[in-house]
N, CA and C atoms as an extended XYZ file, in Angstrom:
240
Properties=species:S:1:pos:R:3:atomname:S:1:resname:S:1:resid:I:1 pbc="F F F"
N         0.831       -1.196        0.000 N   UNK     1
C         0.000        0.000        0.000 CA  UNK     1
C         0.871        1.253        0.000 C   UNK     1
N         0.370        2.395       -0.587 N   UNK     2
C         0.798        3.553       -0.327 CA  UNK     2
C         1.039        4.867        0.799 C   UNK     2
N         0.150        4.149        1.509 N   UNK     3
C         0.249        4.962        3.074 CA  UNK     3
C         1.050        5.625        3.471 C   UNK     3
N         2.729        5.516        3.549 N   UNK     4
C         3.708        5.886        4.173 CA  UNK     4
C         3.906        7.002        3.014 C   UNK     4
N         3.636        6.956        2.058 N   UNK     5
C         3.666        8.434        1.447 CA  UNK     5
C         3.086        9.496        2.437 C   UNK     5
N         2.064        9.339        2.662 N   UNK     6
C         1.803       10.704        3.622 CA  UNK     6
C         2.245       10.955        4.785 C   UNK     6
N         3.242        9.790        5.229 N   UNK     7
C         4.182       10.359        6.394 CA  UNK     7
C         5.503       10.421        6.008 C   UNK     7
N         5.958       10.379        4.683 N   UNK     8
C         6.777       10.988        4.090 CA  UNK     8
C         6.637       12.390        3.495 C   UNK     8
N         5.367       12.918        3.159 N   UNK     9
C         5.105       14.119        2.752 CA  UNK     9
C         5.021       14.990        4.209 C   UNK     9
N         4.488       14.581        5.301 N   UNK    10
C         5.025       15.261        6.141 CA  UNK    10
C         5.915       15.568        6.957 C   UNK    10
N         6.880       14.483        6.342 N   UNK    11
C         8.267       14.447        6.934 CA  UNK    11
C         9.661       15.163        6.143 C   UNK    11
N         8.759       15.668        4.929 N   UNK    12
C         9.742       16.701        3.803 CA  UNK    12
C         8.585       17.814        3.962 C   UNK    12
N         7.508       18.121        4.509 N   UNK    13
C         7.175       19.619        4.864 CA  UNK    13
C         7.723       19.991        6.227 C   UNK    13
N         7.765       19.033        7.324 N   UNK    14
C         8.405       19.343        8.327 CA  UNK    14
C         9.884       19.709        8.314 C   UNK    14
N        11.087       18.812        7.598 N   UNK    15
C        11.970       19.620        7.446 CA  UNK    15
C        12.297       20.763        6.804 C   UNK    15
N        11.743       20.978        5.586 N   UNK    16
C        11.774       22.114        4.857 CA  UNK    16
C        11.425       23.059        5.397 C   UNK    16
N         9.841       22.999        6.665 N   UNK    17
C         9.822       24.354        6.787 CA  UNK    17
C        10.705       24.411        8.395 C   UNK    17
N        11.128       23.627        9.074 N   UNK    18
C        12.146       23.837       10.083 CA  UNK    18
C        13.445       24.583        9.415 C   UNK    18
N        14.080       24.068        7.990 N   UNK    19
C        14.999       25.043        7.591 CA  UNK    19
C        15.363       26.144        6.938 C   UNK    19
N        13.950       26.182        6.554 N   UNK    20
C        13.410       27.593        6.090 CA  UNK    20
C        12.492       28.171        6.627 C   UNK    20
N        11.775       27.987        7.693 N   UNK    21
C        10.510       28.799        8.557 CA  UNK    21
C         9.646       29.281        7.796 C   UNK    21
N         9.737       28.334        7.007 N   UNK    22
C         8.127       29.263        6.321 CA  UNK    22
C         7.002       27.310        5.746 C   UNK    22
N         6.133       27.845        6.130 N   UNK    23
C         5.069       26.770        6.037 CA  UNK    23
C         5.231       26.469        4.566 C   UNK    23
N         4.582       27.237        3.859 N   UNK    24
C         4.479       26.935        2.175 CA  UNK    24
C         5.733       26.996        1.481 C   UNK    24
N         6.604       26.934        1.886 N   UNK    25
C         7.681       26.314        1.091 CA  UNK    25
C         7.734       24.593        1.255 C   UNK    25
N         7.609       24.154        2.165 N   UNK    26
C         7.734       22.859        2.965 CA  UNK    26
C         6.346       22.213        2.356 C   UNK    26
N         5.574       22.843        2.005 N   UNK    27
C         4.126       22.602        1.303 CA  UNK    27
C         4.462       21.844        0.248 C   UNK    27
N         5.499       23.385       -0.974 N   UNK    28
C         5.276       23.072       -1.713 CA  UNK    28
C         6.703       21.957       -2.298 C   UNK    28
N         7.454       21.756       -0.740 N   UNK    29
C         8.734       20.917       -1.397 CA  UNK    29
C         7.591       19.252       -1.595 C   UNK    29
N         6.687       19.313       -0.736 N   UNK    30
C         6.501       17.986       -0.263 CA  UNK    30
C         5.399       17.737       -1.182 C   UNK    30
N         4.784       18.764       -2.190 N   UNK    31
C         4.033       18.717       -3.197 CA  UNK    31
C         4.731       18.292       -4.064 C   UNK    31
N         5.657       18.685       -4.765 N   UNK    32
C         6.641       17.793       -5.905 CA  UNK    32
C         7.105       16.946       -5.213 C   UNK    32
N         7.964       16.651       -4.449 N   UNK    33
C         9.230       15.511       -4.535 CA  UNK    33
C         7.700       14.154       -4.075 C   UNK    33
N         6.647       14.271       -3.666 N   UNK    34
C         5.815       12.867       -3.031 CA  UNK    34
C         5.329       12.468       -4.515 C   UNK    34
N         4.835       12.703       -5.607 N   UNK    35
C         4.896       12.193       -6.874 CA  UNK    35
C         5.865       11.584       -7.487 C   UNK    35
N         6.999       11.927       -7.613 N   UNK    36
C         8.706       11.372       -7.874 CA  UNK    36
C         8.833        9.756       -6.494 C   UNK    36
N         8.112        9.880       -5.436 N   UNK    37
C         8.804        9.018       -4.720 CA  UNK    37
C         7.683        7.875       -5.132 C   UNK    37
N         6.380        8.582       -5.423 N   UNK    38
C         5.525        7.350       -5.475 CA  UNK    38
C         5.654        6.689       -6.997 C   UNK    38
N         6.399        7.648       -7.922 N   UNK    39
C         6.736        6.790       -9.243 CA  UNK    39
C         7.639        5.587       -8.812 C   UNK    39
N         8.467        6.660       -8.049 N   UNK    40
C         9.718        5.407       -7.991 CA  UNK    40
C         9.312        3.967       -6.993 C   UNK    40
N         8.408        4.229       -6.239 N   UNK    41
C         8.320        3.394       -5.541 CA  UNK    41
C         7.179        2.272       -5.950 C   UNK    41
N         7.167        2.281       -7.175 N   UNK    42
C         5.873        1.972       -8.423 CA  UNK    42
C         4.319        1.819       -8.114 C   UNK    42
N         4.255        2.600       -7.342 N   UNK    43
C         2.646        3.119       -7.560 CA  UNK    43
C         2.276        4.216       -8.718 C   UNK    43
N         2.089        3.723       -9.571 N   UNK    44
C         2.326        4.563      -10.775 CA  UNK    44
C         0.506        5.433      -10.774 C   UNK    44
N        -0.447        4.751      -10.378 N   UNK    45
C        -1.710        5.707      -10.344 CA  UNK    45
C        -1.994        6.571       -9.453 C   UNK    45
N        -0.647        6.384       -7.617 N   UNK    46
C        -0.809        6.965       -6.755 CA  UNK    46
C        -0.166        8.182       -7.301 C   UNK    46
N         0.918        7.899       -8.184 N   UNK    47
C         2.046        9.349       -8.846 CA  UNK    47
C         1.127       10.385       -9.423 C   UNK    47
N         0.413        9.171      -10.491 N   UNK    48
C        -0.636       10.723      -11.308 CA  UNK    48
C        -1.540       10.985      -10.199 C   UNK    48
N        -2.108       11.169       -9.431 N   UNK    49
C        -2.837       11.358       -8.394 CA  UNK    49
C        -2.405       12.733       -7.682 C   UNK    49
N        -1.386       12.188       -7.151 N   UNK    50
C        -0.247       13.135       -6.403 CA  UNK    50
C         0.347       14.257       -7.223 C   UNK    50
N         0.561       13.658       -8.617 N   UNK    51
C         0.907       14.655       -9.616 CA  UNK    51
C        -0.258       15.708       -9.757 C   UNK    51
N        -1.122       15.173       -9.788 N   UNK    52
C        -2.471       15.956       -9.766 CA  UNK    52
C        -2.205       17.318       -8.883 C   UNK    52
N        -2.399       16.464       -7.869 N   UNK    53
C        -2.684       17.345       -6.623 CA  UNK    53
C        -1.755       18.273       -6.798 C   UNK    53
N        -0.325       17.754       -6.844 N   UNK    54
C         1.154       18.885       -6.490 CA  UNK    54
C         0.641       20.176       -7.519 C   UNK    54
N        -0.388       19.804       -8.629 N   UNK    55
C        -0.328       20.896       -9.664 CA  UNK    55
C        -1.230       21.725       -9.126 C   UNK    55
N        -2.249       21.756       -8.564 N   UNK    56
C        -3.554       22.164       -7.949 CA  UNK    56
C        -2.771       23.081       -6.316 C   UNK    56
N        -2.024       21.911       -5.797 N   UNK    57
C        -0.920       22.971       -4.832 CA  UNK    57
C        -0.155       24.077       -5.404 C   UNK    57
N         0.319       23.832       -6.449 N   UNK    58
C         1.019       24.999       -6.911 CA  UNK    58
C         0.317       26.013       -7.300 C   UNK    58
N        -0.580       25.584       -8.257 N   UNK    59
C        -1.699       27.037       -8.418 CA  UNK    59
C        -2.572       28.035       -7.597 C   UNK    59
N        -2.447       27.246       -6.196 N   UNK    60
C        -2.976       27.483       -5.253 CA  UNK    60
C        -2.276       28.121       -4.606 C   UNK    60
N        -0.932       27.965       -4.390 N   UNK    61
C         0.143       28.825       -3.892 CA  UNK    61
C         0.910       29.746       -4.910 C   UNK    61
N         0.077       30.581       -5.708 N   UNK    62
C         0.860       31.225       -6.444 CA  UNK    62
C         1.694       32.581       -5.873 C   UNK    62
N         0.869       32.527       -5.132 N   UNK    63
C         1.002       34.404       -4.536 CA  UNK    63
C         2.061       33.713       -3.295 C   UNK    63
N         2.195       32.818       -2.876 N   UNK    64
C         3.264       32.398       -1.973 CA  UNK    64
C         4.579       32.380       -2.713 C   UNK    64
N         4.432       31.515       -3.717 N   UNK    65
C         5.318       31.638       -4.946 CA  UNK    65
C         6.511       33.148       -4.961 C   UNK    65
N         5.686       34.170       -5.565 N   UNK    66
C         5.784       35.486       -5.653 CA  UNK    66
C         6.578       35.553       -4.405 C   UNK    66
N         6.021       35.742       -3.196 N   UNK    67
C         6.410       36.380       -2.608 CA  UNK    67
C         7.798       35.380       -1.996 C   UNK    67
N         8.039       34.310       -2.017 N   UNK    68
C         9.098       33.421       -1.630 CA  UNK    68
C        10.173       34.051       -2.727 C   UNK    68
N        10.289       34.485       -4.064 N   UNK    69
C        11.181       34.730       -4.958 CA  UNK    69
C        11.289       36.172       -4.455 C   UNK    69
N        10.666       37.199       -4.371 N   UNK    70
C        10.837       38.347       -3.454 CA  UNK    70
C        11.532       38.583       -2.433 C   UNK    70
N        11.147       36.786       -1.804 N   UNK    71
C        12.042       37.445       -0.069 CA  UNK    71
C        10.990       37.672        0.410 C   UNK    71
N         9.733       38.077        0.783 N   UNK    72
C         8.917       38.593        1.186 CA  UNK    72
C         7.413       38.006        2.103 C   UNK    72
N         8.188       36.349        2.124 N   UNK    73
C         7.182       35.501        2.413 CA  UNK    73
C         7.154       35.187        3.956 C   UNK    73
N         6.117       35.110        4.971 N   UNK    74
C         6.593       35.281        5.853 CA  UNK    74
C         6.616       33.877        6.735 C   UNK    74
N         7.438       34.574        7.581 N   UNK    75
C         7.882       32.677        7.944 CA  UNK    75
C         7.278       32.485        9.234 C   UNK    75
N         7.671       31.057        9.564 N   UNK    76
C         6.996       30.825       11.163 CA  UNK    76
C         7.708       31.306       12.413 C   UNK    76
N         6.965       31.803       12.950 N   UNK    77
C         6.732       32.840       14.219 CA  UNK    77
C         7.417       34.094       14.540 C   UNK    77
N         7.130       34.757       12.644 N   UNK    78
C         7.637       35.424       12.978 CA  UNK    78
C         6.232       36.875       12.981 C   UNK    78
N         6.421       37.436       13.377 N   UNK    79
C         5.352       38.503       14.229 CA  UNK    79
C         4.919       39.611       12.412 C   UNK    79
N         3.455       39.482       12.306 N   UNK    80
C         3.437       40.432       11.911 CA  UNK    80
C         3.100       42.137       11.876 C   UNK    80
């Protein structure tokens, strides 16, 4: 089964955003790289699935996007 994908996706948003403090980066690392792991790990309908989704995450985070290439994105705890 595929299960441990989603405690792998939160185990590459948790580090990402521990080393970058910002939530939606860690979002969106764990939005791409969990499609790549479920190809490789040959669940090939869980990939397009996930592929799905990572695309629907990204469009969804556009304005996070923006503002992460800015510099301007704000991170965790930090006061606004």
């Amino acid at each position: 089964t595929a299960w441990p994908l989603g405690f792998m996706a939160g185990g590459i948003w948790l580090a990402i955003a521990f080393l970058t403090r910002m939530s939606s980066m860690g979002a969106l690392w764990a939005a791409g790289v969990i499609p790549l792991i479920a190809l490789y790990r040959g669940y090939t309908n869980v990939a397009y699935m996930c592929a799905f989704l990572a695309i629907v995450i990204y469009i969804r985070h556009g304005e996070n996007i923006k503002r992460i290439l800015k510099g301007t994105e704000s991170k965790i705890g930090q006061k606004k």
